[in-house]
N, C-alpha and C positions, 0 to 999 in steps of 0.2 A: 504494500500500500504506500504510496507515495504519500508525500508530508505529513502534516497530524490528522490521523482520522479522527475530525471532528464531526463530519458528516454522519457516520457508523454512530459513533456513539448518541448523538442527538435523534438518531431514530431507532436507537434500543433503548434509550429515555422515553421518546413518545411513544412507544410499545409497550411500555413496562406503564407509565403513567395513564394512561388511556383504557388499559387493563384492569386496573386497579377502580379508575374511577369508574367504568360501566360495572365494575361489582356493586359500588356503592350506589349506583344508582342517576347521577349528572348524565344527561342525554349531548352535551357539549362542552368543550373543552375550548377556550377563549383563549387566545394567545396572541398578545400585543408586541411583534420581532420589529428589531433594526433591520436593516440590509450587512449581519453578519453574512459570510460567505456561507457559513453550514445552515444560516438560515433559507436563503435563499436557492441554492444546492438544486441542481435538478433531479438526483439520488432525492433528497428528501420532499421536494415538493413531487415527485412521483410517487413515494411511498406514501405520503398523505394522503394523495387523490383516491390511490389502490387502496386506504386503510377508510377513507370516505363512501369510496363503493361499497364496501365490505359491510360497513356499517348500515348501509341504507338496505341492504339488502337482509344482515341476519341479525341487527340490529346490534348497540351498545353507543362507545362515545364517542362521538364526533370531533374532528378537530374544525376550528373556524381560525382564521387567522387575520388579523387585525396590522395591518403595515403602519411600524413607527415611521411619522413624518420624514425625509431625510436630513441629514444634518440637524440633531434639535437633540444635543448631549443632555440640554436640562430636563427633558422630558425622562430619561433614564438614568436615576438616582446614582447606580453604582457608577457610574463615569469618574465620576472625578475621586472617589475610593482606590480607585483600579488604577488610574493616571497617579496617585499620591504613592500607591502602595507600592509600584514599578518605582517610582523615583525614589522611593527609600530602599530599596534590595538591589536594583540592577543598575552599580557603576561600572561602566566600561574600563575603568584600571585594574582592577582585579575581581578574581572569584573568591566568594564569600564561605569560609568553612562554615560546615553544617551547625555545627551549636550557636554561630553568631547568626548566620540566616534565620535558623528558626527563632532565635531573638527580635529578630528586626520583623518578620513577620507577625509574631503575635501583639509585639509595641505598634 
């Protein structure tokens, strides 16, 4: 598999999640994405559609998918966590031994 499979993993998320919730019962599954790559994926937006047939036909939970605006980071809270959390662990002068990384991670 070339680079990070992040596409795999977000649709054995939505398979596992989706699962889960037609046990309990929610007939849809609401999902507000950026234009992440593994969001927009055509791996993944094929297996949605395939996992939307599937439901209409023997029923459970639906996914509905809701596209965050582009560009509009204040709309999605962790942004600037994520931008902070990167500038305190990842200096390009050196790599960080593990007991300080996981210091800096949890501060």
């Amino acid at each position: 598999m070339d680079g990070r499979p992040v596409r795999a993993v977000t649709i054995q998320w939505l398979g596992w999640l989706t699962e889960r919730l037609a046990a309990e019962g929610p007939k849809a599954l609401w999902l507000v994405w950026d234009n992440a790559s593994w969001h927009v994926s055509q791996a993944v937006r094929a297996w949605r559609q395939a996992h939307n047939r599937r439901v209409k036909r023997d029923g459970g939970c639906r996914i509905v998918v809701g596209p965050a605006p582009v560009k509009s980071p204040w709309l999605n809270h962790i942004e600037p966590k994520g931008v902070h959390g990167k500038r305190a662990i990842a200096e390009p002068d050196r790599t960080w031994p593990v007991d300080e990384l996981k210091h800096r991670i949890c501060a």
